[in-house]
N, C-alpha and C positions, 0 to 999 in steps of 0.2 A: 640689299633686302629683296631687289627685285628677283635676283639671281635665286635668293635661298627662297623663294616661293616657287619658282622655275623648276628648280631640282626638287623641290618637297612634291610636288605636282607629277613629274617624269620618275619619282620613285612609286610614287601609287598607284598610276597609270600602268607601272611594270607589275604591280604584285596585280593587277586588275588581269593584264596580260598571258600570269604565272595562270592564275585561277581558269580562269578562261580557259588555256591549251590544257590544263585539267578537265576539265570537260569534254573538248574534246576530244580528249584520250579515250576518256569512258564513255562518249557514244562508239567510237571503232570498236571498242572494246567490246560491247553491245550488240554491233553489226556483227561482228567474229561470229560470235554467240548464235545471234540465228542464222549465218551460214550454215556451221555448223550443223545445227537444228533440225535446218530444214536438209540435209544432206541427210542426214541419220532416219526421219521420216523416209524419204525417196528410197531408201535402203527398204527399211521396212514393208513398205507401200509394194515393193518391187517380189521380193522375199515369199518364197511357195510356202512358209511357214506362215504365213496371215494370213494368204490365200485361199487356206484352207480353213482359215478360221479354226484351227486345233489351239486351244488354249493354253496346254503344255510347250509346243512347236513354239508357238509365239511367246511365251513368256518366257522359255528358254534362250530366244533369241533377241530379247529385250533384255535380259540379262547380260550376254555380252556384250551388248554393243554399251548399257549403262557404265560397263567398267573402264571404257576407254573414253567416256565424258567427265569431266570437271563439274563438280557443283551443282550436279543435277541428280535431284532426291530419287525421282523415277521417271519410268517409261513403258508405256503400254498400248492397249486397245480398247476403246468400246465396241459393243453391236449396235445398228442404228435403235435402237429401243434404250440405249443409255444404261445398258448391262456392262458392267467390266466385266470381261473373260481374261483378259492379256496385263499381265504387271509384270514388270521386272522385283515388286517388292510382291512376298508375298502375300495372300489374299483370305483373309481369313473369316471372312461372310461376304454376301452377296452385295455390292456398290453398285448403285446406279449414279450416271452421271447426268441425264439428260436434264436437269434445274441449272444445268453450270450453262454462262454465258458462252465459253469456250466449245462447249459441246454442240451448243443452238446454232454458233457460228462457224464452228465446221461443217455442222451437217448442213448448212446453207450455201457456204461457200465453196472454192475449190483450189483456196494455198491456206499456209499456215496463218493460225489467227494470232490475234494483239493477246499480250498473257493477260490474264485473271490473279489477279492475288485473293489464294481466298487460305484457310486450314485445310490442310487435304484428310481424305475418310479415309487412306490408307496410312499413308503417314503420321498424322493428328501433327504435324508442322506447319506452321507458316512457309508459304508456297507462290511462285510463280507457275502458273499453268500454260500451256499453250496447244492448240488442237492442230490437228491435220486431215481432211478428207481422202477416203482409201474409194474407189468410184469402180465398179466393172464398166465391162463395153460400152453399156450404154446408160451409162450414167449417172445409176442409180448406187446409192451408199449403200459399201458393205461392211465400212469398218472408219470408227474416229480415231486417229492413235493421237496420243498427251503423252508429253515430256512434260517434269516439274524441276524448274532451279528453285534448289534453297538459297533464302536469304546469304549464307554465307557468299554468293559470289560476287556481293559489294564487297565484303572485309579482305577479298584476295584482291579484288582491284587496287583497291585502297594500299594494301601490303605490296603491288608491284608500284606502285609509284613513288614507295621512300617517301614521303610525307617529313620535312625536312621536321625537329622541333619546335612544339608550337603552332602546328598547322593543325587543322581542323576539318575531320569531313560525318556529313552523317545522312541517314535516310529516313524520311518522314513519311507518313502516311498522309492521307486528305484531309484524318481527322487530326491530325498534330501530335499521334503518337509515335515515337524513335523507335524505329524498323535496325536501325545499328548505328554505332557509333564507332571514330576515331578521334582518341585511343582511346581503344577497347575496356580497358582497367575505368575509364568514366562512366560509360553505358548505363550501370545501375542509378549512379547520381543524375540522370540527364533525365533518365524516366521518370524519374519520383517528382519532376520539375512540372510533369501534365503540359496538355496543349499550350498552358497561357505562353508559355517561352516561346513556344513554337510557332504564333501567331506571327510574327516580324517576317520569318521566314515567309509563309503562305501569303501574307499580303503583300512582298515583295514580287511571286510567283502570277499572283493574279493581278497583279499592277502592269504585268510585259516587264520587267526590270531581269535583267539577266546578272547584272554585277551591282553590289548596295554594300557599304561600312553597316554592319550589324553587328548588335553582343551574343557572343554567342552562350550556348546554356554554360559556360564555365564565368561566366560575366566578363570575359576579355575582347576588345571590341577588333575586328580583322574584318577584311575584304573578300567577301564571299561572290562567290559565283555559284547560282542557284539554275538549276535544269530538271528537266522531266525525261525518265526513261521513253523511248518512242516504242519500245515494242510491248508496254503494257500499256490494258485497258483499264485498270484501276489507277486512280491518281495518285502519283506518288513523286516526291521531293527530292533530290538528290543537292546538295550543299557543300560545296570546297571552302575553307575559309583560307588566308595566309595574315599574319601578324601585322598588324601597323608599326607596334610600337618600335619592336630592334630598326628600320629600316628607317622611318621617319626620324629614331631620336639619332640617329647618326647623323643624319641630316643638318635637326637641331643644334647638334651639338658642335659642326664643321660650320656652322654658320654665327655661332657664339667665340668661335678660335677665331675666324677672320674678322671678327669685330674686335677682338684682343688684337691682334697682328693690326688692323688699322692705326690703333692708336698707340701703336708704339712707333709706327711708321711716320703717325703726325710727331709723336714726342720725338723722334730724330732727327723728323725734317726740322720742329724749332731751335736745336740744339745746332742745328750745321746752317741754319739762316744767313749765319754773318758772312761766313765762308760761302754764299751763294752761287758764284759759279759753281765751282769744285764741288760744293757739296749740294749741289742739284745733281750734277754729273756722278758724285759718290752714291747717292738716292736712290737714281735711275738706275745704275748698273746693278746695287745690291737687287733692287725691287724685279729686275730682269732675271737677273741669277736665277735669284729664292723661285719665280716663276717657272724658269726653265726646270729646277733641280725638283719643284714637286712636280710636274707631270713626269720629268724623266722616271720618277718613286711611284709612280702609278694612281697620283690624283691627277685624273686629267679633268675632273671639274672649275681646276685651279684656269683663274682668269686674269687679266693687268688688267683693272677697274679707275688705274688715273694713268691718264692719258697725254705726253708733252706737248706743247704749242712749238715745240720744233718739228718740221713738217717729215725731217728724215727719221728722229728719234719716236713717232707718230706710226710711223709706214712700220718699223718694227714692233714696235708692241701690234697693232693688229695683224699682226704676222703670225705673233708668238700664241693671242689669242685664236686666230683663225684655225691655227694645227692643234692647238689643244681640242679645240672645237669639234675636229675631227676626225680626230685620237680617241676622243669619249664616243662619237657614233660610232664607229667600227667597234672599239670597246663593247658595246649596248649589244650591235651585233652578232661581234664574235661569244658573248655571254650566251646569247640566247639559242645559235648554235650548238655551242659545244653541250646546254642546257638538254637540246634536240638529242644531239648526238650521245650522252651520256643516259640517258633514259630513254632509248631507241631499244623496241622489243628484237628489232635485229643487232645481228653480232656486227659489227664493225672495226677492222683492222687496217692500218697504215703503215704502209713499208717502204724503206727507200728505195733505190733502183739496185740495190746489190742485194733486196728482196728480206730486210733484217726489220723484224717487227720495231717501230716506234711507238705505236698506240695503240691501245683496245680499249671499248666498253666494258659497263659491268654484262650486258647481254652475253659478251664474248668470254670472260669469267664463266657468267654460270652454263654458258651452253659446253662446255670445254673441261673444265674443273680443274683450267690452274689457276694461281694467285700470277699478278702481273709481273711480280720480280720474275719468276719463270719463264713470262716469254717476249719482256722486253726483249730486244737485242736478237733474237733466235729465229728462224727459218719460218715461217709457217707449214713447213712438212715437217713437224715435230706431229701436225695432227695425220700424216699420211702412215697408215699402217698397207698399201697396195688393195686397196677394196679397190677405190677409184677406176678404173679403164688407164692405159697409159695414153691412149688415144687422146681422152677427154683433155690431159694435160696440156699434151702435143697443139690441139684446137686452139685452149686458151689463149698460150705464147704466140702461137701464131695472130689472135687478135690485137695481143695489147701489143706486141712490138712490131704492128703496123699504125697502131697509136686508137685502136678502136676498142671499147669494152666490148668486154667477154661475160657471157650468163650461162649457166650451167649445174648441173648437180655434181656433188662430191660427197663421197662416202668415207666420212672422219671417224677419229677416233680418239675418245675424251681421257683423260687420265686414268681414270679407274680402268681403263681397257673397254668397255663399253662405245660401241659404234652407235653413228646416227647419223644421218642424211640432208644435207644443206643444199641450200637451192641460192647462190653465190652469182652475188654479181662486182665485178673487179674490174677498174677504171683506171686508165692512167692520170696522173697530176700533171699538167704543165707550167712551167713560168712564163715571162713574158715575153720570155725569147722563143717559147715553142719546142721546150726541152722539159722531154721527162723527169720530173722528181722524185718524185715517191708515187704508190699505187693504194689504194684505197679501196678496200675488201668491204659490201656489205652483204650478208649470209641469213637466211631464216633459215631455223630447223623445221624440217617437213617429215621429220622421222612419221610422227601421227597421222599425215595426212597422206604417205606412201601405205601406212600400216591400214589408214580406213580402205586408200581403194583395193589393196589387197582383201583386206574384209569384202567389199563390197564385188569384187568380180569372186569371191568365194562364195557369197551369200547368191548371188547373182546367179550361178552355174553349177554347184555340187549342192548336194544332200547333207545337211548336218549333221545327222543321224548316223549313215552310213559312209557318207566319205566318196557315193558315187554321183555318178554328175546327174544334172536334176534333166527335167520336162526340155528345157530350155538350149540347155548343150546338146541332148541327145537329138532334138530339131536341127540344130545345127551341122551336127555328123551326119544324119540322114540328109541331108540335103547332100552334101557333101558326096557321099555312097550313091545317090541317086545319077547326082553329072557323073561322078567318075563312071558307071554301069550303062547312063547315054554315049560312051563314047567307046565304047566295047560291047565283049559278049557276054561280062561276067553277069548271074542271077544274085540277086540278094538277098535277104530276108530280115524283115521286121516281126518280132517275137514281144506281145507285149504280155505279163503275168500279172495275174490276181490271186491273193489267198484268199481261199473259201472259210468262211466263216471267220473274220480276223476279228472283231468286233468280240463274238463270242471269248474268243483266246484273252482280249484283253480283262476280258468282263470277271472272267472263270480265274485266269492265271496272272494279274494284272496288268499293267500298261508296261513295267518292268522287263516281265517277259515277252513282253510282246515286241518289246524295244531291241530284246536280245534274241527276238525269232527274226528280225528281221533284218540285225548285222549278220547272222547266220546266214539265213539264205541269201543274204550278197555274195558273202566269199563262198558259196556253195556255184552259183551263177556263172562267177569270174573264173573258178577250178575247170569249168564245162566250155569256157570261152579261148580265142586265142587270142593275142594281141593287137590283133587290127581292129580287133570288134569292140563294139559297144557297150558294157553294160551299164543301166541307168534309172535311180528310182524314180517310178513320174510324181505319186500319189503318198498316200497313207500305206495302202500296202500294197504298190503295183510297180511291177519292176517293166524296164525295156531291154532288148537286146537288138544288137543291130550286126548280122554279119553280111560285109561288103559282096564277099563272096564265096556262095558256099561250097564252089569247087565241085560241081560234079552238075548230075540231071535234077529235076526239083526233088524227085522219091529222097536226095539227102537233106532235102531241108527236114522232112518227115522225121530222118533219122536224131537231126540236130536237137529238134524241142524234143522230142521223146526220150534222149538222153534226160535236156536241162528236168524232164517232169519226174523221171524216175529218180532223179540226183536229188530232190527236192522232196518228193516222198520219202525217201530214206526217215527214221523217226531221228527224233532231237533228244539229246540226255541232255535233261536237267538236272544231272547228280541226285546222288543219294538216292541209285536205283530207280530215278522217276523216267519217264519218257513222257515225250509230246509228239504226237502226229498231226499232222497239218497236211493235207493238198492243196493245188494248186488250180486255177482255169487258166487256160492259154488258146491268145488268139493270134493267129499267123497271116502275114500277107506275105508276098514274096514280089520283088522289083528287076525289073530289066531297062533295056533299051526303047524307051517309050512309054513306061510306064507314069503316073498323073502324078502333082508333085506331095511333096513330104506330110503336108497336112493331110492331103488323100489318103495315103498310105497311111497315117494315122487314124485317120476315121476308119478306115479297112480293118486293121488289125482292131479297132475298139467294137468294131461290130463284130467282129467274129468270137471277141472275148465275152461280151454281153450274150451272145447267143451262148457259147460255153456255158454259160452262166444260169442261164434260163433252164438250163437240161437238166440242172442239177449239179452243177459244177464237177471236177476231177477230172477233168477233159478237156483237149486240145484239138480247135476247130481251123481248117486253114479258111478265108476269107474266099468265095466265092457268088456269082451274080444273083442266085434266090436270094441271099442275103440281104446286098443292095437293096433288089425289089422291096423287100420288107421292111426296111429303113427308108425309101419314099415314102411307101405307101402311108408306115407312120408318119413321116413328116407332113404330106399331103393332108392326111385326118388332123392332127394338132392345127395345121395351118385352116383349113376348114371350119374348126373348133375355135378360131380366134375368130375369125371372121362371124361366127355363128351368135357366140357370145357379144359381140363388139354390136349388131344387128340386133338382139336376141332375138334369132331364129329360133326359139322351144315354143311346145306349150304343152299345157299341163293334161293328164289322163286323169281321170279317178275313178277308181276303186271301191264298189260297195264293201259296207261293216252292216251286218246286222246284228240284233240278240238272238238270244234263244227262240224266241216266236218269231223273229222271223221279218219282227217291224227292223224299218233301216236308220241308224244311229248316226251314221255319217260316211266317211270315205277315205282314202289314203289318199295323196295326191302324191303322182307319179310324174317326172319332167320325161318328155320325147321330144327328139328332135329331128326336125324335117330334111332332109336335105336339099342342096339347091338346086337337084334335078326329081325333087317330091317325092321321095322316097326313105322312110322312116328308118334313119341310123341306130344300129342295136343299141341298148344302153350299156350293156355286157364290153363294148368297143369304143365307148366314148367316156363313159364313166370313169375308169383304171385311169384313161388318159388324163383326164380333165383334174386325178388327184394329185396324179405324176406333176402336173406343170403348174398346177395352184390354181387354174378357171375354175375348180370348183366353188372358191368362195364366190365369186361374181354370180355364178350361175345358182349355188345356195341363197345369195342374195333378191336375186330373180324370181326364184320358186317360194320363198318368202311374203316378200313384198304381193305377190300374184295371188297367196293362197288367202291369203289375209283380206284384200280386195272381194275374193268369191263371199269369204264369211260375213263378211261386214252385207252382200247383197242378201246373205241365206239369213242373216240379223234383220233384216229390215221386212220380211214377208214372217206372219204367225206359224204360218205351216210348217215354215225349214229353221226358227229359230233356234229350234234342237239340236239341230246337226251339227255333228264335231269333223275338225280337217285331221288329219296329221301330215306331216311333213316330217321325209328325211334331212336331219342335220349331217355332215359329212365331220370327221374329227378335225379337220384344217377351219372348216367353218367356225363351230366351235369354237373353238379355243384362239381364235380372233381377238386380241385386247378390246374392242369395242363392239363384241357381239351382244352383247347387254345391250349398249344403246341404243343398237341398231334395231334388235327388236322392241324395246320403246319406243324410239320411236315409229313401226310402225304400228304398233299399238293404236297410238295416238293417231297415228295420220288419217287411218280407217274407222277408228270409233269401235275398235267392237269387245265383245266380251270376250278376254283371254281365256277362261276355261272352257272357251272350245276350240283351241290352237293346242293343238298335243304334237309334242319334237318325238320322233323315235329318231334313240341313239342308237348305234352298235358297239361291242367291245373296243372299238378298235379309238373311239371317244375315250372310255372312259381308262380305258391302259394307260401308264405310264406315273403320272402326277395324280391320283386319286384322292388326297385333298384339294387340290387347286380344283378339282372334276366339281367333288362337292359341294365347294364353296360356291363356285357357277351355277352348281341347280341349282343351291335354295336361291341365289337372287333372281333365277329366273322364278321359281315359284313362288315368292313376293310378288309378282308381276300376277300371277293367277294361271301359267304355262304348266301342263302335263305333261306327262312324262311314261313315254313308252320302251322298252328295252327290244331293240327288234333283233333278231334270229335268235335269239333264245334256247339253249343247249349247242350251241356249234363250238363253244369256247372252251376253254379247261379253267378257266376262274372265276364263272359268274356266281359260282356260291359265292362266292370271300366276300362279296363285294354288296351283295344282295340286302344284307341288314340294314347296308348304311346309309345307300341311296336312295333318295325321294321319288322313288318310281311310282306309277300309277298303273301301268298295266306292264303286262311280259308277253309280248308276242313268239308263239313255237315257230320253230322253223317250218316251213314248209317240206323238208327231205324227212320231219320226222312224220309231219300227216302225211306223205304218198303212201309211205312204207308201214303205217301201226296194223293195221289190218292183215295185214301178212307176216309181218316180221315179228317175232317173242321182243327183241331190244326195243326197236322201235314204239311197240305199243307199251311196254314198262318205262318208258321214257317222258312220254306225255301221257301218262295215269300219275306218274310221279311230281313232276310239273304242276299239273291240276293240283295234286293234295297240299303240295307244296305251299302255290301262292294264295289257298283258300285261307294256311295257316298265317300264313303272315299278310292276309290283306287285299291282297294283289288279284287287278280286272285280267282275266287272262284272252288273248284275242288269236284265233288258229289262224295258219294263212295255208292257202296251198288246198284250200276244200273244194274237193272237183269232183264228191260222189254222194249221193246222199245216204249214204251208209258212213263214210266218212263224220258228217253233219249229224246223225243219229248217235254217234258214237261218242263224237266230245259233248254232247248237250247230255250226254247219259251220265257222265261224267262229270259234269260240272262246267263245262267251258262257257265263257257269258257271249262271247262274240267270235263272230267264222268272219272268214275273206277267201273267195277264191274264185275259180272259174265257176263253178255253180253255180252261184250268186249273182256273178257279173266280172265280165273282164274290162280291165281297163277302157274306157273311153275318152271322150269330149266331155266337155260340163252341158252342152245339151244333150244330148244323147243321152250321158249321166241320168237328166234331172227326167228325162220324158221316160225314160227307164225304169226307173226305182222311185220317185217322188209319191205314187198312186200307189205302191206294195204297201199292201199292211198286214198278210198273212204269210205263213210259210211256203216258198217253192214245192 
C-alpha cells in the first residue's frame, strides 16, 4: 500500500515535472523572440532609410525585414509627436501613437520595452506591441520604431511541442477572457464558459503557485503549470495542463494486480504448508523468478515485499530489490533524456565509429526532409552536396580522432535539393575503457540568421534603391584612398552630387519617377567611373564619387566632374516621346599627401556643393579657403547665437504706427541684438540663421513674453492704454503644438487686454496646411489676438487666401512705398491694395514712409496707418515713449 502511494506520488511529481520543462521551453521560446526583436530594431535603428525619416524608404524597409519574421503582424516607426509615418502594413489615415504605454516608454527609455497587448489601429487585431528608441548624437528622439506579434505565436509554440493526447494549454488575459486555446477545435466552447472558469486559474497565479491539479474548461481535472509571459506589460496567463487520469489509473490499476498476485501467493503458500520445507523453498524460488522475470519485461517497479528469516535467502532478495530500485532510476532518467533529446529544437544524430547513422530526432526529420527508414544505417554525407569547404572536414576529423569535439558550420543539403547552413557541434562517445563508440552530432539550422546578417551588412552598407553603397562604405573607402595617397604621390578627388530641384521632380512627376531618375543617374555615374573608384548614394538625391587617383595634374580632376555633369545633363526618355531634364550641383575637393582626414574631406566637398547650390545650382565648385572662412564665420555667428539666446542678450526696438492725423496708436516691436563686443548684429544676418537652426522659437518666445510685459505697463497708466504692440510671429513659432498655450498663458501671467497684442504673420506662416493655419487663428482670436498680414503683395497667393483668414489689417511692403511715386506698377499696386481692403474690411498699415509726400499720398487714398523713417525709426522703449508719447498732431 505503501509502495502504490510512493509510485502514485513519483507519477505526479513527473507529470508536475512534464509541465514545468513546458514552460520552460516557452520562456526560451520567448527570449528567441526578443533577441530576435531587438536585432531587427538595431537593423532599423542603424539603416539611412529611418535616418532620413523618408516614410516610403522606411516602410519599404520594414517591409522586408517583416517577411523574414514569424508571427509578427507589423513593423514600423513613430515621430517623437506619436505620428506613424513608417508601417510595414499599410497606412490608410493618419495614427497617432503617443496614448500607448509602449510609446511613453520608449520615448523615455533607451532599449526595447515590455509588450502592450492592446487592438492595434492598423491592423484592428489583437496584438503584442513592443517599442524601441531611435536617439541622434546627442540624445535626443528621432524616431519609436514598434513591432507587433499576433496572438498566433502561442498556437505555433504550442504546435512545436506535440502536445501528446489529452494535454491541455491556453492563454488568458487578466480579465479571464481565452486569448487561445489547445486544441484549437475547443476555443469557441472555452469562450462561451466567461471568466468564472477562468478564476482557478488566476487565483492559482496570484497565490505564487506555479504547478496546482485544476479542472480545466473541458471539466477534466490535469496538472497544470501556470506562468506569466516576462516580456509583456499586460497581465496575461499562460497554462500547460497534462492528464491525471491515464498515468494515475495505471498505477491504480498495478496496484489492484499485486493485491490479486498477493493472495494467490497466500492461497499457495496454504496449500504447500504441509510440504514446509520444500515448499517454503518452492515459494521462495517461484516468488524470486516471477520477480526477476517482471523487471527483466520492463516493470522495474516490481519489488520482493516478503522477506526470509534465513539470513542468506534475506541478502538476496534485497539484492534482487536493490537493482530493481535502480533499474527504475536510470529508467526515470533515461525517460526524461531521451524526452529532452526527442523534442530538442536542434538536430541530433548518433553514429557508430564506422560513421553509420543509428539515431536521429524529429528536429533532424524536419530540418533534412527525410523519414528515418532513409537514414538509419547511412553515412551522414548523404547531406553533403560539396558547398561545405573540404578543409572544414579535414578540421573536424582531426578533432574527434584526437578524442576532442569539433564546432563548426556546414553547408547541407535537404532532400528536396534545397541547401541550408548548420552550426554543428559533434563529440565523441566513450565507454568505460576510454574507447570510442559512437559520435553524437547536435546541429542548429542558422540558414535565417546567416540570411539576417547578410541583410543587415546589406542594409548597413549599400543603397536599397540603387544597389550602390551608402554614406557609410563610401567613408570607408575614403579613408581607405586617403592612407593609400599618404604614402605616395597619387592626388585624389572626392566628387560629391546633388540634383537641383528633386523635390520638384518628385512633386510634378511622382516619387516613381523620381525613383527611376535616380537608378538612372547611378549607372550614368558608374559609365563615367573606372573600377577602382567609388560611386555611392549618400542622401535622398546626392551621390559620392571617389577616385583614388586621377592620374594626371589636378586641371584633370576639372576634366573628371565636367564629364560626370554633362553625362548627367544628357535628358531622360520617359517614353512615349516625353523627356525629363534634370541638372546637377557638384562640389569637389581633391586629396594628397597630407591632406586632413575623411570627415574633413567631406565637409569640403559639402561646402563647396552648398555654395553650388546658393548660386543657383547647375554648377561645379572645387572647395577652396574663402569657402572655409565662410563656413566659420557661420559657425562662429550660430555659436554666438546660442550663447545669446541661452543669456538673452536682445532687446526689443519699437517702432511708431500713427493714423491719419497723425496721433500715435502704438508700435511694432522689433528684436536686436547686442553683441558681446556692443555692437548691434544686423537682423538681415541673424534672423535666416536663427530659422535655419530652430532659436527662433526661443527667441519668438522672448519677444513675446517681453512685449506683453511693456503693454501690461502701457495698461496700467490712462494716457498709453490705447496703445497697440505687434509682434512678428516667425512660421516655426507658429505652428508649435503649444503655441496656443503659450500665449495664454502669457495672457494671464501679465493681465492685460489681448486686443492690443496684434501677431503679424508672413506667407511663409500661413503656406502649406492652410486649414490647420485657420483653425490656429480663430483660437487665437477667441483669446481676443489681432491679426496683421505683413509684407503684403511680395507673394503670388495672397488673394486665394484673403477671404478666409481672420485678418485685421494688411501691411504694404515697403519696396512698393519707396517706388509708388515714380514707378506706374508700383503706385497701381498699392491704390489697388487700398480699394481692395476698404472692400472687404480690412485696417490697411504702409511701412517704408520716409517722405512726406509718400504720407500725403496714402492718406489721400485711404490708408489708416504709415510706419516708417518719418515717423520714427526704430528705438528703446525710452527713447520710444519720450519721443512720440507728447505727439498729437501731424509731423
Amino acid at each position: 500500500f505503501f509502495d502504490y502511494r510512493e509510485r502514485r506520488q513519483d507519477a505526479i511529481a513527473g507529470l508536475e515535472n512534464e509541465v514545468t520543462r513546458m514552460l520552460t521551453a516557452a520562456r526560451l521560446t520567448e527570449d528567441a523572440a526578443l533577441r530576435n526583436m531587438r536585432q531587427t530594431f538595431q537593423i532599423m535603428a542603424r539603416a539611412d532609410n529611418l535616418q532620413s525619416l523618408d516614410a516610403k524608404d522606411c516602410s519599404g524597409l520594414a517591409q522586408r525585414l517583416l517577411q523574414s519574421m514569424e508571427d509578427f503582424a507589423n513593423l514600423g516607426a513613430a515621430l517623437p509627436d506619436g505620428r506613424i509615418f513608417c508601417s510595414a502594413s499599410p497606412l490608410k489615415t493618419v495614427i497617432k501613437a503617443n496614448d500607448r504605454l509602449w510609446f511613453q516608454e520608449a520615448m523615455a527609455g533607451k532599449d526595447i520595452t515590455a509588450g502592450e497587448f492592446i487592438v492595434g489601429r492598423i491592423t484592428h487585431q489583437p496584438i503584442m506591441v513592443f517599442g524601441y528608441p531611435v536617439r541622434d548624437d546627442q540624445g535626443r528622439p528621432m524616431a519609436v520604431l514598434f513591432a507587433s506579434i499576433q496572438l498566433s505565436w502561442f498556437d505555433r509554440l504550442i504546435a512545436e511541442f506535440k502536445l501528446p493526447e489529452g494535454w491541455n494549454a491556453l492563454l488568458l488575459s487578466d480579465t479571464g477572457d481565452v486569448l487561445s486555446y489547445h486544441p484549437a477545435a475547443d476555443l469557441a466552447q472555452a469562450q462561451r464558459q466567461g471568466p468564472e472558469a477562468a478564476q482557478p486559474f488566476l487565483q492559482t497565479l496570484q497565490a505564487g503557485q506555479r504547478v496546482r491539479e485544476l479542472d480545466g474548461f473541458d471539466g477534466n481535472r490535469r496538472m497544470y503549470g501556470i506562468g506569466t509571459p516576462q516580456f509583456s506589460r499586460t497581465p496575461l496567463l499562460v497554462a500547460i495542463g497534462a492528464p491525471l487520469d491515464r498515468t494515475v489509473a495505471r498505477i491504480d490499476q498495478g496496484f489492484w494486480w499485486r493485491i490479486l498476485l498477493l493472495a494467490a501467493i497466500a492461497l499457495v503458500s496454504i496449500l504447500t504448508a504441509r510440504y514446509y520445507i520444500y515448499g517454503l523453498i518452492e515459494a521462495w524460488t517461484r516468488e524470486i523468478t516471477g520477480a526477476i522475470d517482471s523487471v527483466a519485461a520492463g516493470r522495474l517497479q516490481t519489488r520482493i515485499r516478503r522477506f526470509s528469516r534465513v539470513q542468506e535467502l534475506l541478502a538476496v532478495e534485497q539484492g534482487i530489490n536493490h537493482m530493481a530500485s535502480e533499474l527504475q532510476k536510470r529508467d526515470v532518467d533515461l525517460r526524461r533524456l531521451s524526452t529532452a533529446v526527442e523534442q530538442s529544437p536542434e538536430a541530433i544524430v548518433i553514429t557508430d565509429t564506422a560513421v553509420r547513422i543509428e539515431y536521429v530526432n524529429d528536429a533532424f526529420l524536419r530540418s533534412s526532409g527525410y523519414t528515418r527508414e532513409e537514414v538509419l544505417g547511412q553515412n551522414p554525407r548523404i547531406l553533403n552536396r560539396g558547398l561545405t569547404p573540404p578543409a572544414t572536414y579535414t578540421a573536424m576529423w582531426a578533432a574527434l580522432k584526437s578524442g576532442q569535439p569539433w564546432r563548426g558550420e556546414l553547408v547541407n543539403t535537404r532532400k528536396d535539393g534545397s541547401t541550408y547552413v548548420e552550426l554543428a557541434t559533434i563529440a565523441p562517445i566513450f565507454d568505460e575503457d576510454g574507447v570510442v563508440t559512437h559520435y553524437v552530432s547536435t546541429k542548429e539550422d542558422i540558414t535565417q540568421r546567416k540570411q539576417s546578417e547578410a541583410l543587415v551588412h546589406q542594409l548597413a552598407y549599400y543603397d536599397a534603391l540603387t544597389g550602390l553603397p551608402n554614406r557609410a562604405l563610401l567613408r570607408d573607402h575614403l579613408q581607405q584612398a586617403v592612407d593609400a595617397s599618404a604614402q605616395g604621390t597619387a592626388q585624389g578627388l572626392l566628387l560629391l552630387i546633388d540634383i537641383d530641384r528633386f523635390k520638384q521632380i518628385n512633386d510634378t512627376r511622382g516619387h516613381d519617377t523620381g525613383d527611376w531618375l535616380l537608378r538612372t543617374m547611378a549607372r550614368r555615374i558608374q559609365g563615367c567611373t573606372g573600377a577602382l573608384d567609388t560611386v555611392a548614394r549618400l542622401g535622398s538625391n546626392t551621390f559620392g564619387i571617389i577616385v583614388p587617383d586621377i592620374d594626371g595634374p589636378s586641371d584633370r580632376a576639372q576634366t573628371i566632374a565636367q564629364k560626370v555633369h554633362q553625362t548627367l545633363a544628357a535628358p531622360y526618355d520617359l517614353g512615349d516621346a516625353r523627356r525629363l531634364y534634370a541638372t546637377t550641383s557638384m562640389g569637389i575637393a581633391l586629396f594628397c599627401a597630407g591632406s586632413p582626414s575623411p570627415d574633413s574631406l567631406l565637409k569640403q566637398a559639402e561646402v563647396a556643393l552648398y555654395r553650388a547650390k546658393e548660386e543657383g545650382g547647375n554648377a561645379l565648385l572645387f572647395f577652396d579657403a574663402p569657402m572655409q572662412a565662410a563656413v566659420d564665420a557661420r559657425a562662429a555667428l550660430e555659436m554666438a547665437l546660442r550663447d545669446a539666446v541661452e543669456v538673452q542678450a536682445f532687446r526689443l526696438f519699437y517702432q511708431v504706427q500713427v493714423d491719419q492725423h497723425g496721433a500715435v496708436v502704438g508700435a511694432e516691436a522689433l528684436i536686436r541684438w547686442i553683441g558681446a563686443d556692443g555692437k548691434v548684429v544686423s537682423p538681415a544676418d541673424f534672423i535666416p540663421l536663427a530659422e535655419e537652426t530652430g532659436l527662433i522659437v526661443p527667441m519668438g518666445q522672448w519677444v513675446l513674453d517681453t512685449a506683453c510685459r511693456q503693454l501690461a505697463r502701457w495698461q496700467a497708466r490712462p494716457e498709453t492704454r490705447h496703445l497697440s504692440l505687434a509682434i512678428n510671429v516667425s512660421a516655426r513659432q507658429f505652428h508649435q503644438a503649444d503655441f496656443v498655450a503659450q500665449l495664454r498663458a502669457a495672457l494671464e501671467r501679465h493681465q492685460i487686454d489681448p486686443g492690443c497684442l496684434k501677431l503679424e504673420l508672413t506667407e511663409s506662416v500661413i503656406l502649406g496646411d492652410i486649414d490647420t493655419t485657420i483653425e490656429r487663428m480663430h483660437q487665437l482670436r477667441a483669446l481676443g489676438i489681432r491679426f496683421a498680414l505683413d509684407d503684403f503683395g511680395t507673394g503670388y497667393s495672397s488673394l486665394s487666401y484673403l477671404k478666409r483668414l481672420p485678418l485685421d489689417q494688411l501691411k504694404i511692403d515697403q519696396a512698393f512705398i519707396r517706388d509708388m511715386l515714380t514707378d506706374n506698377t508700383s503706385n497701381a499696386i498699392v491704390r489697388a491694395i487700398l480699394v481692395m481692403s476698404e472692400a472687404l474690411g480690412l485696417e490697411v498699415v504702409a511701412e517704408g514712409v520716409e517722405t512726406v509726400a509718400h504720407r500725403a499720398f496714402l492718406i489721400e487714398h485711404g490708408c489708416q496707418y504709415c510706419q516708417g523713417y518719418l515717423l520714427g525709426r526704430p528705438v528703446p522703449i525710452d527713447e520710444w515713449e519720450a519721443a512720440h508719447l507728447a505727439v498729437t498732431g501731424a509731423p
